[in-house]
FINU-943650 format. One line per 4 residues: for each residue y negated, z negated, x negated of N, C-alpha, C. Coordinates in Angstrom, 1 decimal. Layout:
FINU-943650
Y Z X Y Z X Y Z X  ...
END
This chain:
FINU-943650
-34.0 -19.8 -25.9 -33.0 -18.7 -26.1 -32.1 -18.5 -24.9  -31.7 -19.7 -24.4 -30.7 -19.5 -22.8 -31.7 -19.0 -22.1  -32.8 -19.7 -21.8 -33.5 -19.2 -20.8 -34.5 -16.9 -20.8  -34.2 -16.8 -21.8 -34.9 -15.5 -22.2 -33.3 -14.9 -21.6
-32.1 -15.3 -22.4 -30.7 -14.4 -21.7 -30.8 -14.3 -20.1  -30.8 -15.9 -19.2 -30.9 -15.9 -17.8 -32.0 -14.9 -17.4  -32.8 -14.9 -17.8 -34.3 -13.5 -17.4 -33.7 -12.7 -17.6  -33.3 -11.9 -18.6 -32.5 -10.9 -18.9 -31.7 -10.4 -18.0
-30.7 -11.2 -17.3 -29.5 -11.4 -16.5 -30.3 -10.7 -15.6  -30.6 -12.2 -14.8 -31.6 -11.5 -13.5 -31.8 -10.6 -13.4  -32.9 -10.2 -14.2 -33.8 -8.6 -13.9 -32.4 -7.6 -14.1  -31.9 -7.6 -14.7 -30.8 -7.1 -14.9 -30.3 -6.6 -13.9
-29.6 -8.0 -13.0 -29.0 -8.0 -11.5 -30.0 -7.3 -10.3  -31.2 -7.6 -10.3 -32.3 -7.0 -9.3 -32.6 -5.9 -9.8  -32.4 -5.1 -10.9 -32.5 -3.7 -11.2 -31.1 -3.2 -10.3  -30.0 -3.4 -10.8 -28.8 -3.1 -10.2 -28.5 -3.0 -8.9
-29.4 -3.8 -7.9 -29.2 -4.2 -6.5 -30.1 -3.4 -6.0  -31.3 -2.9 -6.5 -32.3 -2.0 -6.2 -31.7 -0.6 -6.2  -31.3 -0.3 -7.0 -30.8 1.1 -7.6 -30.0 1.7 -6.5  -30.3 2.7 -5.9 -29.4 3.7 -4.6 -29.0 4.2 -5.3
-28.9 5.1 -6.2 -28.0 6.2 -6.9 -26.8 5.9 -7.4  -25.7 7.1 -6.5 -24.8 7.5 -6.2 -24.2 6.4 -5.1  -25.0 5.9 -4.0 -24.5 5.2 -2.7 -24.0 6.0 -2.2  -24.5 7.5 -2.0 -23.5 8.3 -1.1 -22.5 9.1 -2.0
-22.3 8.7 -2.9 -21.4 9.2 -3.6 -20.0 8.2 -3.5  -20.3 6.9 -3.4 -19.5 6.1 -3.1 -19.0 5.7 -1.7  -19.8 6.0 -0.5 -19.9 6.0 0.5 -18.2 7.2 0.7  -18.8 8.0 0.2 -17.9 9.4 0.6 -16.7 9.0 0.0
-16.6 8.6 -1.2 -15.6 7.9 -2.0 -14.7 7.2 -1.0  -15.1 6.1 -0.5 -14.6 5.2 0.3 -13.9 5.9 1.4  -14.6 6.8 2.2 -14.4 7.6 3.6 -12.8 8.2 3.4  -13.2 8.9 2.2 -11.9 9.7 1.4 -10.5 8.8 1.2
-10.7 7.8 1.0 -9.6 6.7 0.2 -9.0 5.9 1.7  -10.2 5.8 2.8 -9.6 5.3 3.7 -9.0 6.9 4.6  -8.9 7.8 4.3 -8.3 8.7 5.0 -7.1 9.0 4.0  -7.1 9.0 2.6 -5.5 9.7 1.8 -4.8 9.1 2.3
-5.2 7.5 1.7 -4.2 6.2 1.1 -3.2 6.4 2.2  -3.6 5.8 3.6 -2.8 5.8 5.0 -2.2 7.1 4.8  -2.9 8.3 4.4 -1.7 9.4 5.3 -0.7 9.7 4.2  -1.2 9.0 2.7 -0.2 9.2 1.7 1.4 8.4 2.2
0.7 7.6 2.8 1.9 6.5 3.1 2.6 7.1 4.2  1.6 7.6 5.4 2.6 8.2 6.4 3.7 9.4 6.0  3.1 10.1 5.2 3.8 11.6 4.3 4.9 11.1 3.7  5.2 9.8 2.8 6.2 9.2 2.2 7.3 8.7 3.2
6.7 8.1 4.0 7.5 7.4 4.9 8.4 8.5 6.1  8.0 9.6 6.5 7.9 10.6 7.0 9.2 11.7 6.0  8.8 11.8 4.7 9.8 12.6 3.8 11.0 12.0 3.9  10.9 10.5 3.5 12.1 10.1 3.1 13.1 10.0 4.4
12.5 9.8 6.1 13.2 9.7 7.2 13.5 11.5 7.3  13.0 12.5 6.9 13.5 14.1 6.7 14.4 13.8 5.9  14.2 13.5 4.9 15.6 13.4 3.4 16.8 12.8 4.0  16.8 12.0 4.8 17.6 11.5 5.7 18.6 12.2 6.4
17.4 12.7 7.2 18.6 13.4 8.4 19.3 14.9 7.6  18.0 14.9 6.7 19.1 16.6 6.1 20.5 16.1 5.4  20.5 14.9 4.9 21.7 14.5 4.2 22.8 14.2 5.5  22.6 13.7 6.6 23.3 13.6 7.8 23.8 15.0 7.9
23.1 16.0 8.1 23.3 17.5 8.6 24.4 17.8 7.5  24.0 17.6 5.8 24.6 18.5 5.5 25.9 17.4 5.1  26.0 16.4 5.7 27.5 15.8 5.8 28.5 16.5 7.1  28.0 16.5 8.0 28.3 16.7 9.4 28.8 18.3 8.8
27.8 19.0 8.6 28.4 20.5 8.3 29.3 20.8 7.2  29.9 19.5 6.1 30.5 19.3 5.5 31.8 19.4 6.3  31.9 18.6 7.1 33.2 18.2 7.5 34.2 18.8 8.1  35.6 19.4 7.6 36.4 20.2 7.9 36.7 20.1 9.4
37.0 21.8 10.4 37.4 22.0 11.5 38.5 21.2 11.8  38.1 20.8 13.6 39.3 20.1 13.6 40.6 20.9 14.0
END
């Protein structure tokens, strides 16, 4: 009984390891994720130092003539 499951497994695993379809689907997947992720992060990091300085500006332009 174990040993018919272990066969099972195996062939199982060497079907799975054989199989090309959708490598370049995942391939491209990958390419994509290593190009958002980073620029998601640079865009955030990037906004929030904008969000910044506009809040500087509209303090400064706040501030009554001397």
């Amino acid at each position: 009984m174990i040993k018919k499951h272990t066969r099972r497994i195996r062939v199982t695993c060497k079907r799975f390891i054989r199989n090309q379809r959708g490598a370049t689907m995942l391939e491209w997947l990958l390419v994509v994720g290593a190009i958002v992720l980073p620029s998601y992060v640079v865009i955030q990091i990037l906004l929030d130092t904008l969000v910044g300085y506009y809040q500087m500006s509209v303090e400064v332009n706040g501030l009554p003539f001397p």
